[in-house]
VMD Tcl script that builds the backbone (N, CA, C; Angstrom):
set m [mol new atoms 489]
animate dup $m
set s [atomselect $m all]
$s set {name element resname resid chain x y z} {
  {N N UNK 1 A 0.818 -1.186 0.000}
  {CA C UNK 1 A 0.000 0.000 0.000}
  {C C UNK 1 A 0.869 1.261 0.000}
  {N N UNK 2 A 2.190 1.285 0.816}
  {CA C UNK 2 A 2.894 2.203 0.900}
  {C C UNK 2 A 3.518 2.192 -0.436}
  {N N UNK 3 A 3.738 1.585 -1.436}
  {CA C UNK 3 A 4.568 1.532 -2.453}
  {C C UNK 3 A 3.921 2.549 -3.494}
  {N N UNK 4 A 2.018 1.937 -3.367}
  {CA C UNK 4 A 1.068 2.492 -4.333}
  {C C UNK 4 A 1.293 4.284 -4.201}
  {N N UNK 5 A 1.301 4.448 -2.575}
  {CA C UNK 5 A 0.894 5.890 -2.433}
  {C C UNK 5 A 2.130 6.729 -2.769}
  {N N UNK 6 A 3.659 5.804 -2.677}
  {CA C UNK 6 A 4.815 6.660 -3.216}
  {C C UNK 6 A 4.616 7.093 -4.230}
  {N N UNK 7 A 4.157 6.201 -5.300}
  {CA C UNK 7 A 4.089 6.295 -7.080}
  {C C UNK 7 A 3.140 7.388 -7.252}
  {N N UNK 8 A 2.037 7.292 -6.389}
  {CA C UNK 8 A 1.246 8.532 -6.725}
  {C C UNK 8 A 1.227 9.869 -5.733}
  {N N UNK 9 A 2.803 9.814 -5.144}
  {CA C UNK 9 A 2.938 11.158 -5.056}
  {C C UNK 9 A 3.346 12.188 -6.473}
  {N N UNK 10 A 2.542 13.240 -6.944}
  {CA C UNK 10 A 3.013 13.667 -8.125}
  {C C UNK 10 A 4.690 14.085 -7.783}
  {N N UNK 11 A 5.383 14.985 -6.652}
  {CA C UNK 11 A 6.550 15.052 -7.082}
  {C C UNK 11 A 7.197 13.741 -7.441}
  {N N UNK 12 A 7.157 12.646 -6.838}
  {CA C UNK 12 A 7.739 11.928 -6.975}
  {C C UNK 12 A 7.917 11.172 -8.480}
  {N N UNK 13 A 6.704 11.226 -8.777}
  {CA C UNK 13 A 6.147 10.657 -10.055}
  {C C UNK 13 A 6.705 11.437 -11.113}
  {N N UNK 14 A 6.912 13.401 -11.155}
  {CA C UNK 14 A 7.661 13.903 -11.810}
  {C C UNK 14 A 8.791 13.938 -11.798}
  {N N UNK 15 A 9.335 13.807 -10.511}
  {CA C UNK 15 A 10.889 13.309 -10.993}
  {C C UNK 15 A 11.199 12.218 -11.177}
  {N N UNK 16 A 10.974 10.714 -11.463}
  {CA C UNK 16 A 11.067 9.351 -11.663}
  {C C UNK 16 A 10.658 9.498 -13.175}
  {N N UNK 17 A 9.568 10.417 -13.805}
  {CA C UNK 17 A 9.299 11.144 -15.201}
  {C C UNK 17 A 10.606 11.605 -15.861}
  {N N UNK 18 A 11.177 12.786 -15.199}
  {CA C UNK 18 A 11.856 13.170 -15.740}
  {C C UNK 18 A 13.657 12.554 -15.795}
  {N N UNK 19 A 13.864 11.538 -14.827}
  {CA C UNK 19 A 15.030 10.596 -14.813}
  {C C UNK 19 A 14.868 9.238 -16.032}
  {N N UNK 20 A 13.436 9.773 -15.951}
  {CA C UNK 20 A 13.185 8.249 -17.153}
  {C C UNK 20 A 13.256 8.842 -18.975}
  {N N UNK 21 A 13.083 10.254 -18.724}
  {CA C UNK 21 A 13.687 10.954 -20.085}
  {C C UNK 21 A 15.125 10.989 -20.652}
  {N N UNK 22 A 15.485 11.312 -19.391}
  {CA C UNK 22 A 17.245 11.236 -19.039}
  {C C UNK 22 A 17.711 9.605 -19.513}
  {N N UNK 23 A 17.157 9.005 -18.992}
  {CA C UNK 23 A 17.803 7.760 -18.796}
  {C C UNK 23 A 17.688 7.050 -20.387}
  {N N UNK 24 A 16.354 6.741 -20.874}
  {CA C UNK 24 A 15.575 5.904 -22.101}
  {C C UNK 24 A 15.961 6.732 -22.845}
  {N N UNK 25 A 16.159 8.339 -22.675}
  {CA C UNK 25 A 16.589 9.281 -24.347}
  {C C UNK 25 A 18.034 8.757 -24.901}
  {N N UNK 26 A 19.004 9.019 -23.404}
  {CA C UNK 26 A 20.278 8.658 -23.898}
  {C C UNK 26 A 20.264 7.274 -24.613}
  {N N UNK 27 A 19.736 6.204 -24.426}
  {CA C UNK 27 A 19.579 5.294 -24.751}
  {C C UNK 27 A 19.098 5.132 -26.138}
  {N N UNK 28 A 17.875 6.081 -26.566}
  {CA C UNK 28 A 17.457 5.942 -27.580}
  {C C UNK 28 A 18.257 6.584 -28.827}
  {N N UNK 29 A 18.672 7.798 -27.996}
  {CA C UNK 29 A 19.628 8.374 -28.746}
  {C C UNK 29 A 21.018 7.637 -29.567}
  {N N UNK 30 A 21.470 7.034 -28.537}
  {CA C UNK 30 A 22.461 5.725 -29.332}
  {C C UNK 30 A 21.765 5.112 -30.348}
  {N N UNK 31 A 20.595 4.524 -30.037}
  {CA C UNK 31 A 20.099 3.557 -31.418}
  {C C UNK 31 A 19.848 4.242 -32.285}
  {N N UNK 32 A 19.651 5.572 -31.898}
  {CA C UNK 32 A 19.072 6.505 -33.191}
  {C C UNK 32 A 20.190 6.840 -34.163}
  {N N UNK 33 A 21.244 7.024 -33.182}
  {CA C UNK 33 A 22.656 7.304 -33.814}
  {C C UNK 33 A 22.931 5.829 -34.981}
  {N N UNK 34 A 22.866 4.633 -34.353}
  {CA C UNK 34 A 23.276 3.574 -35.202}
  {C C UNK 34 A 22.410 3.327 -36.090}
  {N N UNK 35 A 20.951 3.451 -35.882}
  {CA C UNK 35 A 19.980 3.548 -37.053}
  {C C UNK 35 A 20.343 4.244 -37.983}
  {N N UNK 36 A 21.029 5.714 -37.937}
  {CA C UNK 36 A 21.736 6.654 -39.127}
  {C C UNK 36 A 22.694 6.047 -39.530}
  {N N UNK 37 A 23.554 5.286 -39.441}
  {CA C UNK 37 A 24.912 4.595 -39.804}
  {C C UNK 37 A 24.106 3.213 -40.662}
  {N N UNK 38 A 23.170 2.830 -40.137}
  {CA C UNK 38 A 22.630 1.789 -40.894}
  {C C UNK 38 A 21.997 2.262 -41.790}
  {N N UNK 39 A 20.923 3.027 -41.680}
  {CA C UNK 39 A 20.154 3.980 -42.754}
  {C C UNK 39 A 21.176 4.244 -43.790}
  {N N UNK 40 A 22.148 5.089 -43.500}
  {CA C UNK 40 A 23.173 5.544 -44.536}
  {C C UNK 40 A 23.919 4.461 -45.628}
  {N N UNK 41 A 24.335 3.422 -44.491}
  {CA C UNK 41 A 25.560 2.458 -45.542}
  {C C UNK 41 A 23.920 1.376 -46.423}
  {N N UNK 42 A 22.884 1.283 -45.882}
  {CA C UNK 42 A 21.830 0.592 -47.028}
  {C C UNK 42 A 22.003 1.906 -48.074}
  {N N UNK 43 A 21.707 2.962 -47.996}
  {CA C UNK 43 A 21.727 3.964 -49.206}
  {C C UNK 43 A 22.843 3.872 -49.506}
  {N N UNK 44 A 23.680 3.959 -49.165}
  {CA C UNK 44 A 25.235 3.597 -50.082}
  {C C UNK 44 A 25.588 2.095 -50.768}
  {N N UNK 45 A 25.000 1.576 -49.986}
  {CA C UNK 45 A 24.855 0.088 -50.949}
  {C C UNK 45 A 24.007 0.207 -51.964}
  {N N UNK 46 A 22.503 0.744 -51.609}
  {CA C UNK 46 A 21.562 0.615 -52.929}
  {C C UNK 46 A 22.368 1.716 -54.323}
  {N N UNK 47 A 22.621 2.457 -54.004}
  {CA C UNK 47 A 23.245 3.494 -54.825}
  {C C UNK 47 A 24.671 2.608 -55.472}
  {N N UNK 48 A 25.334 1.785 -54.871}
  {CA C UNK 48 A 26.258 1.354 -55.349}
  {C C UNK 48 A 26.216 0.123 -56.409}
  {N N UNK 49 A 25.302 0.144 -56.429}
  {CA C UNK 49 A 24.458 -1.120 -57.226}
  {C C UNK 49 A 24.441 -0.217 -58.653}
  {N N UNK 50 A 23.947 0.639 -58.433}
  {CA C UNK 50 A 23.770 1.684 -59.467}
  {C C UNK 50 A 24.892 2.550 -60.305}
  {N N UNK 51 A 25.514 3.059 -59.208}
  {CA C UNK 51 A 26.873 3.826 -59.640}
  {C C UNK 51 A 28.146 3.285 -58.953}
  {N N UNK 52 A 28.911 2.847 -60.111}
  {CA C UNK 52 A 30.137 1.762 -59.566}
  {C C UNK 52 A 30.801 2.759 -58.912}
  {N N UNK 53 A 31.104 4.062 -58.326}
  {CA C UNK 53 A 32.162 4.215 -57.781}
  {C C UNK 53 A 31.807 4.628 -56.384}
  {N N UNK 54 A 32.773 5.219 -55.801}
  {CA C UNK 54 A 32.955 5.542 -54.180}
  {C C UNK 54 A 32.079 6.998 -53.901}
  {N N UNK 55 A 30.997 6.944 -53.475}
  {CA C UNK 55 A 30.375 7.925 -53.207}
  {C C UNK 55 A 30.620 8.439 -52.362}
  {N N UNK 56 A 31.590 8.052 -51.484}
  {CA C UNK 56 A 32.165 8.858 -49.888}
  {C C UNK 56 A 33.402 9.569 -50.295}
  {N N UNK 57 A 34.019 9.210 -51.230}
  {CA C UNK 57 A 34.664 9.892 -52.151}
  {C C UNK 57 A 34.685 11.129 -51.893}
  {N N UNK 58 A 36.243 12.137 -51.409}
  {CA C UNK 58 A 36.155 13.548 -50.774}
  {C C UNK 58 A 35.172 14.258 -52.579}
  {N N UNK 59 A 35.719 13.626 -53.937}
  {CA C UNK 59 A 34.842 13.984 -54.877}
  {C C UNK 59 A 33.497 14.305 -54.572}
  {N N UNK 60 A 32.550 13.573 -54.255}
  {CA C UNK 60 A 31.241 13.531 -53.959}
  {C C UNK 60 A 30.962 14.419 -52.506}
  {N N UNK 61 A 31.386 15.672 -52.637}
  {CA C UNK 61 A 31.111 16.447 -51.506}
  {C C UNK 61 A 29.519 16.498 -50.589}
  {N N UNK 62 A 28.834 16.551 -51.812}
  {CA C UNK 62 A 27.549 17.311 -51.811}
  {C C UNK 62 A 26.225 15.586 -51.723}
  {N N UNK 63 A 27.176 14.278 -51.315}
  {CA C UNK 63 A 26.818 13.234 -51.061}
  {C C UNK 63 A 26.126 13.153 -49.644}
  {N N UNK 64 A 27.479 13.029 -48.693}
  {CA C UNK 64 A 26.525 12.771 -47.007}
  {C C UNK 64 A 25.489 13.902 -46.510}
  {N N UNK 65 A 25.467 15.690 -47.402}
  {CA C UNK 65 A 24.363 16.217 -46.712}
  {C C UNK 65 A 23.415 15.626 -47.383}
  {N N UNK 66 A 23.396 15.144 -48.510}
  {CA C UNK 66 A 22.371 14.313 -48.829}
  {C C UNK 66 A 21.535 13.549 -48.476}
  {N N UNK 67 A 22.539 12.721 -48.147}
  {CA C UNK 67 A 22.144 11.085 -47.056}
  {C C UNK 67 A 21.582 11.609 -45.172}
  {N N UNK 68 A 22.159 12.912 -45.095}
  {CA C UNK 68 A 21.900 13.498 -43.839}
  {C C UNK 68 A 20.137 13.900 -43.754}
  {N N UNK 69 A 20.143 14.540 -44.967}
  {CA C UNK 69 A 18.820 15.339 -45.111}
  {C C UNK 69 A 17.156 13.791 -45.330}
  {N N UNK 70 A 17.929 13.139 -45.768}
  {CA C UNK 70 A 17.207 12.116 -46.321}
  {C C UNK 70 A 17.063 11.624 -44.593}
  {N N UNK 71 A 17.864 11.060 -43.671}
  {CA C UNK 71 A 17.992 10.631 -42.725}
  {C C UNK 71 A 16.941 11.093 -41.838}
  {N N UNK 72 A 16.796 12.891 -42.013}
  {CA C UNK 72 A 15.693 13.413 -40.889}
  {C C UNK 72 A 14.719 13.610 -41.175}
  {N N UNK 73 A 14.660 13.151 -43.149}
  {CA C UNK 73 A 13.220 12.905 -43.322}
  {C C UNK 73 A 12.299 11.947 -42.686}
  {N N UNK 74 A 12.996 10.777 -42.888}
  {CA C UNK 74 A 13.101 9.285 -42.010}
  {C C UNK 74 A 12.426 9.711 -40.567}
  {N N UNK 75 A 13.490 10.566 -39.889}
  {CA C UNK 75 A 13.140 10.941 -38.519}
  {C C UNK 75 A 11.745 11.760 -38.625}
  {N N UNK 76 A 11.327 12.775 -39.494}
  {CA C UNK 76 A 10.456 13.212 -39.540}
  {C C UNK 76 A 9.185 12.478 -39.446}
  {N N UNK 77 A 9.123 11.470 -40.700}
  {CA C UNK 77 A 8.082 11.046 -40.719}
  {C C UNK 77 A 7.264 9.850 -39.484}
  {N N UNK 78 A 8.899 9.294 -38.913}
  {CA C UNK 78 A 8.770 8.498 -37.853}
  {C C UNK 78 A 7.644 9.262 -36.921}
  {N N UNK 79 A 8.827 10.427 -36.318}
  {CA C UNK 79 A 7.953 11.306 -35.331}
  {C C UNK 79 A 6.568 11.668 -35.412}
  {N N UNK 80 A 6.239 11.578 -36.683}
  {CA C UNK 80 A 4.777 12.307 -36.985}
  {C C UNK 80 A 4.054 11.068 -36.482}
  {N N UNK 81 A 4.381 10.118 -36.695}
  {CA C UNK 81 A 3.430 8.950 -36.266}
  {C C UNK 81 A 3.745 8.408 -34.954}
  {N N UNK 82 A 4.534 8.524 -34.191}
  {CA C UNK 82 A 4.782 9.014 -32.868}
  {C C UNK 82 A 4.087 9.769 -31.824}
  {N N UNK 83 A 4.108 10.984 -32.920}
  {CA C UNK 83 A 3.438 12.410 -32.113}
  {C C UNK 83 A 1.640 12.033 -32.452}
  {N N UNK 84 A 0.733 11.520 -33.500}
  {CA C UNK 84 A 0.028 11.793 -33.519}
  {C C UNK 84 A -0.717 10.349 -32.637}
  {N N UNK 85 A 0.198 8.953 -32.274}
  {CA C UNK 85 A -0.306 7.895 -31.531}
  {C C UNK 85 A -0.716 8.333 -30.278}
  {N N UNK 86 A -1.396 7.102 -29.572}
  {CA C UNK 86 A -2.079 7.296 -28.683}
  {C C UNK 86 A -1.267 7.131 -27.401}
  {N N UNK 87 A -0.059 7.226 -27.892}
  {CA C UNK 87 A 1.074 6.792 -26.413}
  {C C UNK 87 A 0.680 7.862 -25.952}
  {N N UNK 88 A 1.270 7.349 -24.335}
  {CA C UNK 88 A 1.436 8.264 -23.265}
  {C C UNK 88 A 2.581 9.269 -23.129}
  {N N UNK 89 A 2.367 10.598 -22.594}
  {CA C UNK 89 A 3.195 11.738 -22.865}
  {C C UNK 89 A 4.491 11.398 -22.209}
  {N N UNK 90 A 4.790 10.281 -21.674}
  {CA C UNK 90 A 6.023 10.048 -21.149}
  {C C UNK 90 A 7.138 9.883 -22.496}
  {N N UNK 91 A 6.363 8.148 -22.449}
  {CA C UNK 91 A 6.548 7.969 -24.195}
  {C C UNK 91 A 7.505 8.973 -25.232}
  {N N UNK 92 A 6.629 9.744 -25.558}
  {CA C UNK 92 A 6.496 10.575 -26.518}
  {C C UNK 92 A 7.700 11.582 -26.022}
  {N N UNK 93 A 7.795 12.125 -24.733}
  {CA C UNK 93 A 8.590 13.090 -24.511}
  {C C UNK 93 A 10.156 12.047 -24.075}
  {N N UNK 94 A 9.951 11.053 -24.178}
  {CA C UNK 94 A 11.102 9.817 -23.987}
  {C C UNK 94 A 11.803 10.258 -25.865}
  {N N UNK 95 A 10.687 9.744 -27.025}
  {CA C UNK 95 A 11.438 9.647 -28.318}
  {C C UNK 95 A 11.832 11.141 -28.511}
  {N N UNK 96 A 10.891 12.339 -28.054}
  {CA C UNK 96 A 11.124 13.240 -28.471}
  {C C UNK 96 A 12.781 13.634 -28.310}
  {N N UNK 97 A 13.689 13.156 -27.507}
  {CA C UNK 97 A 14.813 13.459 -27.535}
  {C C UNK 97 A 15.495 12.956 -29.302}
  {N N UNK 98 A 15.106 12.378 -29.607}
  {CA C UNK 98 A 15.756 12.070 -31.147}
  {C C UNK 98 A 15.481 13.079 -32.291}
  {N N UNK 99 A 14.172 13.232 -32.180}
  {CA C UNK 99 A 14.026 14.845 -33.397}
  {C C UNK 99 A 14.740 15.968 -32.906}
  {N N UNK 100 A 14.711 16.223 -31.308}
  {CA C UNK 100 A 15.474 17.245 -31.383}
  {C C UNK 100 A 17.042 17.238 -31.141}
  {N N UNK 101 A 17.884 16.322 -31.030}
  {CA C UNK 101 A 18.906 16.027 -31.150}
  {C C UNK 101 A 19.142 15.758 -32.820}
  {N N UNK 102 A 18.561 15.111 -33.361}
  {CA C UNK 102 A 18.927 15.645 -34.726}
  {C C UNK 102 A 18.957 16.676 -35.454}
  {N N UNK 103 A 17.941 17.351 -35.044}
  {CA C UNK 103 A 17.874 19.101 -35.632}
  {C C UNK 103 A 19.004 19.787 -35.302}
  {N N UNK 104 A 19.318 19.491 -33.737}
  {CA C UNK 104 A 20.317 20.279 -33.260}
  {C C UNK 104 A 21.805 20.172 -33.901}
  {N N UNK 105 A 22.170 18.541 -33.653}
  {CA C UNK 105 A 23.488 17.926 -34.771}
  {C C UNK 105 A 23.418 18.317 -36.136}
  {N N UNK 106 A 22.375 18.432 -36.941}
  {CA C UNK 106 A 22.450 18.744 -38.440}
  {C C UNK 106 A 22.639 20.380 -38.364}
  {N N UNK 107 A 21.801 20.943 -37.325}
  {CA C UNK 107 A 22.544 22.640 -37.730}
  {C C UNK 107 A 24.072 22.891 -37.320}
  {N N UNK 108 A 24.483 21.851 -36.373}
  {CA C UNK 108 A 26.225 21.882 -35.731}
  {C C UNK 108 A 26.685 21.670 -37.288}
  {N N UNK 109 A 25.864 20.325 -37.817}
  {CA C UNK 109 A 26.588 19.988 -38.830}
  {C C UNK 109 A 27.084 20.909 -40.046}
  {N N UNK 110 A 25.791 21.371 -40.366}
  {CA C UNK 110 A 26.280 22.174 -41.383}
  {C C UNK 110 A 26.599 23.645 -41.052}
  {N N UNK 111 A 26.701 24.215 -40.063}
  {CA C UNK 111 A 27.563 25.079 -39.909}
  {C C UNK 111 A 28.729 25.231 -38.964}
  {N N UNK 112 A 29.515 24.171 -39.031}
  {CA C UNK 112 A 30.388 23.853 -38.354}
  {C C UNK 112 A 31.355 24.910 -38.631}
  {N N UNK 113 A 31.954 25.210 -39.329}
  {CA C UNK 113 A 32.558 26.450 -39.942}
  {C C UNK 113 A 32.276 28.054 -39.435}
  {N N UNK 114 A 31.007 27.926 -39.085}
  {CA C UNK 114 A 30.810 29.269 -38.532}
  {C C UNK 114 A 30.037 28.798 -37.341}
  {N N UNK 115 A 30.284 28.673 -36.064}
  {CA C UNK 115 A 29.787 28.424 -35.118}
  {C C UNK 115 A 28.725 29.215 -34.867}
  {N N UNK 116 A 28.890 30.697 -34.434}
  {CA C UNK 116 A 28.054 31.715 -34.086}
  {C C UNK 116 A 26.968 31.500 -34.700}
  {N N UNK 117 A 26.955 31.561 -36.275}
  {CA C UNK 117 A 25.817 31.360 -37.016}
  {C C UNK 117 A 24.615 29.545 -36.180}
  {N N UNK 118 A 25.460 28.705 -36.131}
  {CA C UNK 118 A 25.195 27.628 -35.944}
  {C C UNK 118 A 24.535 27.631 -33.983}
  {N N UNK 119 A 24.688 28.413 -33.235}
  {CA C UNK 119 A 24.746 28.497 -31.854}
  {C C UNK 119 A 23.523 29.327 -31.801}
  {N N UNK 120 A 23.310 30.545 -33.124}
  {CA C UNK 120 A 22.037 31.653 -33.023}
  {C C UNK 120 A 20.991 30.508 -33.788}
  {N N UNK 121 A 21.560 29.729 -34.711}
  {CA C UNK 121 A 20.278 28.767 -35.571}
  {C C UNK 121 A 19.780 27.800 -34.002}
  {N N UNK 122 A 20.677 27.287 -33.211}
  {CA C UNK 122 A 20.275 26.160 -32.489}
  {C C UNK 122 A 19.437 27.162 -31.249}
  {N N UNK 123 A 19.726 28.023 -30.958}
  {CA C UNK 123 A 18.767 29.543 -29.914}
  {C C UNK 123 A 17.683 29.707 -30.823}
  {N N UNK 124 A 17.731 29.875 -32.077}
  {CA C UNK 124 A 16.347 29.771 -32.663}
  {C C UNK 124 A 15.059 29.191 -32.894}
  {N N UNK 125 A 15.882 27.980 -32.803}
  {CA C UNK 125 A 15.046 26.320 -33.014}
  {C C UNK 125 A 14.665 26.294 -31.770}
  {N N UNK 126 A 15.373 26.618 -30.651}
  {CA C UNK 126 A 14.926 26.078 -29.432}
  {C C UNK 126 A 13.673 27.136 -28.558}
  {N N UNK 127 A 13.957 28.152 -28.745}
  {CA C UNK 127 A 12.840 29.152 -28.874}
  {C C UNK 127 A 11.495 28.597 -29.363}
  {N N UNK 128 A 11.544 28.739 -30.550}
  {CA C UNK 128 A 10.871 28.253 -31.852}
  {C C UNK 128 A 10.159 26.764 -30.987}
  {N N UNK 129 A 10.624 25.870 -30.555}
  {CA C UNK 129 A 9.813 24.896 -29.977}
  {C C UNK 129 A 9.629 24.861 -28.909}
  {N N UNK 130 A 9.814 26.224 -27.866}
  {CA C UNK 130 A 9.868 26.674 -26.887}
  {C C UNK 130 A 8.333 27.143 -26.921}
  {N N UNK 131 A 8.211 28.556 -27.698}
  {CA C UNK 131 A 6.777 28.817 -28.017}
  {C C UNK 131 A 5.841 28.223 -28.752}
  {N N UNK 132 A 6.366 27.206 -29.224}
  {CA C UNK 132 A 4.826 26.301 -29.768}
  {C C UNK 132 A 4.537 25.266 -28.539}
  {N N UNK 133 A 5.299 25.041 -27.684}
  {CA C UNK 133 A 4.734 24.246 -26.673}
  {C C UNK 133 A 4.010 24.796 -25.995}
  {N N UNK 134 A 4.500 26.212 -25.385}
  {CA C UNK 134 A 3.605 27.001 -24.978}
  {C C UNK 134 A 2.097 27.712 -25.244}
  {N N UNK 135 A 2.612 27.972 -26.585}
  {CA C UNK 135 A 1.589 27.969 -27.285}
  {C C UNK 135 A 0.350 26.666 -27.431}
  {N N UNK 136 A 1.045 25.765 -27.477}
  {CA C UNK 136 A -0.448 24.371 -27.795}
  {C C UNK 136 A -0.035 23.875 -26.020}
  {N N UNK 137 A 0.096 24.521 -25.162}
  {CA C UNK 137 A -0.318 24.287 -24.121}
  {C C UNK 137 A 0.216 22.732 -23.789}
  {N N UNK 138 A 1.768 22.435 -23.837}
  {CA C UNK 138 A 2.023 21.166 -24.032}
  {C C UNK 138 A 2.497 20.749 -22.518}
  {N N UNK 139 A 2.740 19.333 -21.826}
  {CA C UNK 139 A 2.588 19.205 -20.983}
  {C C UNK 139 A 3.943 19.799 -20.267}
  {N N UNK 140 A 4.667 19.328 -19.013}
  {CA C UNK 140 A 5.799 20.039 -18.510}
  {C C UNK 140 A 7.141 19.517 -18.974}
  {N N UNK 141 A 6.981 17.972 -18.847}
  {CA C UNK 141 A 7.911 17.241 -18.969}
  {C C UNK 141 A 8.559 17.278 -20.916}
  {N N UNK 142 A 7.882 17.703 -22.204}
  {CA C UNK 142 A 8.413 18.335 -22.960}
  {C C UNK 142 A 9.313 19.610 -22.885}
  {N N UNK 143 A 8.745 20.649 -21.774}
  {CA C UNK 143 A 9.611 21.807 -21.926}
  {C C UNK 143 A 11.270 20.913 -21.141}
  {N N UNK 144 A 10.944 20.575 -20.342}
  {CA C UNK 144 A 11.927 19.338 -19.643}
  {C C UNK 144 A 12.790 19.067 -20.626}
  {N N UNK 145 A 11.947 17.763 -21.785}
  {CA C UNK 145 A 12.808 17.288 -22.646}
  {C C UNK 145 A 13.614 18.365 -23.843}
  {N N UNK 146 A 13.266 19.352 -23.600}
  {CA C UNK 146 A 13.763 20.360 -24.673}
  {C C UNK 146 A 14.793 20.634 -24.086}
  {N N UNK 147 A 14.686 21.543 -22.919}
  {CA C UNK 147 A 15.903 22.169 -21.974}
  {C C UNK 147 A 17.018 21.137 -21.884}
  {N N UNK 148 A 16.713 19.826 -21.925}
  {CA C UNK 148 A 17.717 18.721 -21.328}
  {C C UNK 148 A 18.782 18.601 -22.647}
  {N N UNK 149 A 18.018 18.526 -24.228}
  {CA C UNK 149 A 18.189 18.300 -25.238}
  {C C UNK 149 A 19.106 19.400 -25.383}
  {N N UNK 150 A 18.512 20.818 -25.416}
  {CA C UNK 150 A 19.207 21.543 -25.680}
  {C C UNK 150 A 20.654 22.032 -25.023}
  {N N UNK 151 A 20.444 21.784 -23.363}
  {CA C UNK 151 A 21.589 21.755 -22.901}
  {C C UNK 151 A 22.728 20.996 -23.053}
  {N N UNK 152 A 22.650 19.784 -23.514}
  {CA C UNK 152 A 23.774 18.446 -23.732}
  {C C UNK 152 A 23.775 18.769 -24.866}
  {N N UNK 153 A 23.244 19.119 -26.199}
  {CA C UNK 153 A 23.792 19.577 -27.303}
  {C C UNK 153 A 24.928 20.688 -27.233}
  {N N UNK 154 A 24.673 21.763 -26.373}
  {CA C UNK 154 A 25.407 22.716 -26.297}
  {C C UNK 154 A 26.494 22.512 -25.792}
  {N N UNK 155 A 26.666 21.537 -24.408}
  {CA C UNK 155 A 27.917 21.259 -24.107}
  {C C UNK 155 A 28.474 20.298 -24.833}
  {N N UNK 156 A 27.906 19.198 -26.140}
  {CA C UNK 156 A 28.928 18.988 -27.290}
  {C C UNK 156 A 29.302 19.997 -27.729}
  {N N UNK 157 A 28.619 20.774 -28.272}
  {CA C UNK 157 A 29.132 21.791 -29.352}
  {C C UNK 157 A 30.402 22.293 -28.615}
  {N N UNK 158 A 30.319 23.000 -27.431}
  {CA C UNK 158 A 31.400 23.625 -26.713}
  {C C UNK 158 A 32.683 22.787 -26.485}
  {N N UNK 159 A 32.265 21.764 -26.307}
  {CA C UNK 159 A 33.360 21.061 -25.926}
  {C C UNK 159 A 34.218 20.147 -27.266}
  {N N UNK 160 A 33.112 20.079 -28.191}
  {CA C UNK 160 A 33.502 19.991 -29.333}
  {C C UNK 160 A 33.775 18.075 -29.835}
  {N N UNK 161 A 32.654 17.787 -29.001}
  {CA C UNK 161 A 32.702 16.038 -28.490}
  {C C UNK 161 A 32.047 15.739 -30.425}
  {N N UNK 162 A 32.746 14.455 -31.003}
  {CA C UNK 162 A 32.289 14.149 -32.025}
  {C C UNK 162 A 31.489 13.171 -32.157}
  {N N UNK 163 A 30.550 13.424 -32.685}
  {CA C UNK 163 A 29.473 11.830 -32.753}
  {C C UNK 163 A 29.576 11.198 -33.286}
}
mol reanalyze $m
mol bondsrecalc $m
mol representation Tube
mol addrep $m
């Protein structure tokens, strides 16, 4: 009985919430990472079927944003069917660490060269899904998963950790 009434203390329940974002994102985040490495080398195989040469090739510059962009379509469309299921907001704010860790890595990515630019795009985005949560009145533990997202992105970027 005492166990029942711990679980339904809400602090408790929100922070065991929000350690379980922490915990299952990082987690998911890895597979998400190796899902892109798998995603990628099947498109480099199917393509190689096609065109005999080395598409990773420093030649083929304008190749991996390719395979990148294609990748978060993937992620896109995943999420949409994610976001619009009937899971529970834990769930949901659990995968949500993968769309926004990819948004965040693809703007590092492509403006790696100019950081500043790349640091005001990732303050933008995060804003930007800052006020639509607010806006559609979204629950707490998203603004949670954003702040968490956005903070461990930033201390890669700073620290300059490679994925």
């Amino acid at each position: 009985m005492k166990k029942r009434g711990l679980v339904k203390n809400k602090i408790i329940k929100n922070i065991l919430s929000a350690l379980a974002v922490a915990v299952f994102g990082f987690i998911l985040l890895n597979v998400a990472f190796l899902f892109d490495f798998l995603f990628q080398s099947l498109l480099l195989g199917f393509f190689g079927i096609f065109v005999p040469i080395d598409l990773t090739d420093s030649n083929f510059s304008g190749v991996p944003p390719i395979m990148h962009i294609l990748f978060i379509g993937l992620i896109g469309l995943i999420s949409w069917f994610v976001f619009k299921s009937k899971l529970k907001v834990i769930y949901k704010a659990v995968y949500m660490t993968v769309p926004l860790a990819v948004v965040f890595v693809t703007i590092g990515m492509f403006f790696y060269q100019w950081p500043i630019v790349g640091y005001l795009l990732g303050i933008l985005f995060g804003i930007s899904v800052l006020y639509y949560f607010y806006r559609t009145k979204q629950p707490w533990i998203y603004y949670y998963t954003l702040i968490l997202i956005s903070f461990i992105m930033l201390i890669v970027g700073l620290f300059g950790v490679e994925i």
